[in-house]
Residue, then its C-alpha position, 0 to 999 in steps of 0.5 A: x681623550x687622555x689628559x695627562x699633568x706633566x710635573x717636573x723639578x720638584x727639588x724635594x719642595x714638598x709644600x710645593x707639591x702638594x699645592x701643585x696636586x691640590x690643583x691638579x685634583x681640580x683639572x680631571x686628569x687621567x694620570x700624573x707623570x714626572x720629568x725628573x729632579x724630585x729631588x735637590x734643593x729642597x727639604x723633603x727629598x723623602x716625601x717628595x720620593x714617596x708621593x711621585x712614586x705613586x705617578x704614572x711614571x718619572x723620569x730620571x733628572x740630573x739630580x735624581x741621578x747626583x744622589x746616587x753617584x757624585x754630582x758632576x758640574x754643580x755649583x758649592x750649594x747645589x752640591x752640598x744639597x745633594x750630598x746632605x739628601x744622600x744623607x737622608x735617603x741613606x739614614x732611613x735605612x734602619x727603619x722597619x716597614x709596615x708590612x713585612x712582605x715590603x722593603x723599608x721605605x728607604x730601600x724602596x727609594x733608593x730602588x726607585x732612582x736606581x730604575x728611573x728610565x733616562x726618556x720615555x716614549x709614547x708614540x710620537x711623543x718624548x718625555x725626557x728631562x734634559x733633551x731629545x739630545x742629552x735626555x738627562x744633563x742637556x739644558x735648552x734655554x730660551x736664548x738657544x734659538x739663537x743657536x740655528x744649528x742646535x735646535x735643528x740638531x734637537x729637533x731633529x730628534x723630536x718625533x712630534x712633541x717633546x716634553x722637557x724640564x732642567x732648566x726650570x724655566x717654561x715655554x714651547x720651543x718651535x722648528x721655526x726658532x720663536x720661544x713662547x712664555x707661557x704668558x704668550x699662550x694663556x688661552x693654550x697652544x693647539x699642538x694637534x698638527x702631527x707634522x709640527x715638531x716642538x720641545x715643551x718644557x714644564x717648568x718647575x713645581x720646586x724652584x721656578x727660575x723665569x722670575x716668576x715664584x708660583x710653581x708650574x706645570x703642564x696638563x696635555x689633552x692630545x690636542x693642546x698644551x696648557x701652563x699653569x701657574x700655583x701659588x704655595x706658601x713659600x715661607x714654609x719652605x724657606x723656613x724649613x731649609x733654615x732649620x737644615x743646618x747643611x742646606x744653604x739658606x740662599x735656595x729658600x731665599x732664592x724661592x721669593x724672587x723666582x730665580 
């Protein structure tokens, strides 16, 4: 039984990843794939790049896509943040590599965004970052069970299961319109029934938003799907976003309140 941890919106928080995987080394996972966004927001969009580069595989997020081509719909900081990673990507790209048969680091970034796949399947499983729907750019909130007409549209797109990040906010989305928190499920949620359609969305390791500042993410076992929640040392975020003069200090702050 494969058992997969399902990491996504990273948003270039490096002392969030690595207290994520830190974890992950302690649940005997086969593999570790990603649902996009390893970058924006964050300090270290290069670091992050370097170590989700060694993943099973990632998809591509909204923002991995805005720091190859102009952002579309974002907000003043949100933009200036992508522009100023567009920056250091472009920045390395002078520097030598270590074996001459491989590109610099930077080219290989670069090279990696430009092939991200917009959704993978495997089997009756979708992995995308936005939607089954709109698997970039499309946000599912919790209060989209109100809208009927939606979620029969997206889950009508769902084979079985349906991994999902973007909004940065976890939790199981079911045919019936309920939204489970991972709060309402600590034991796990059985999703062994092939029949059931369901949208799971992960959370995010870089910048939770569900008002809980611990970073999230998701290990599946072919039978079940469980939440978990890890601590890291925010300060040492926020203080590295304090010393990038183009980056709002509002996305460190932000980081304490989970929002």
């Amino acid at each position: 039984m494969t058992r997969t941890a399902i990491l996504s919106d990273i948003h270039g928080n490096l002392t969030a990843l690595k207290a994520v995987l830190a974890h992950v080394q302690t649940q005997q996972v086969d593999r570790i794939v990603c649902l996009g966004d390893v970058v924006g927001y964050g300090p270290q969009p290069c670091e992050c790049l370097d170590v989700v580069m060694e993943f099973a595989f990632c998809v591509l997020g909204n923002h991995d896509s805005s720091a190859l081509f102009d952002p579309e719909g974002f907000n003043a900081a949100a933009e200036q943040a992508i522009f100023w990673t567009r920056s250091k990507l472009e920045n390395h790209a002078g520097e030598e590599s270590a074996d001459d048969q491989q590109p610099p680091a930077s080219r290989r970034r670069l090279d990696f965004l430009c092939g991200l796949p917009r959704t993978i399947r495997e089997e009756n499983i979708l992995f995308v970052h936005g939607s089954p729907r709109g698997p970039t750019n499309e946000y599912v909130m919790p209060e989209d069970i109100q809208n009927g007409k939606k979620m029969e549209k997206l889950f009508s797109l769902v084979p079985h299961l349906c991994f999902q990040g973007h909004t940065h906010v976890p939790g199981i989305f079911t045919t019936d319109l309920n939204f489970l928190r991972p709060t309402e499920v600590p034991e796990g949620y059985d999703v062994s029934d092939s029949s059931a359609r369901l949208m799971i969305n992960v959370g995010s390791v870089g910048q939770p938003r569900d008002l809980d500042p611990r970073s999230c993410y998701v290990i599946y076992d072919q039978q079940h799907v469980f939440f978990h929640r890890v601590e890291y040392d925010i300060e040492d975020t926020i203080a590295k976003i304090e010393a990038e003069t183009e980056l709002d200090n509002f996305l460190g702050y932000r980081l304490r309140d989970g929002r």
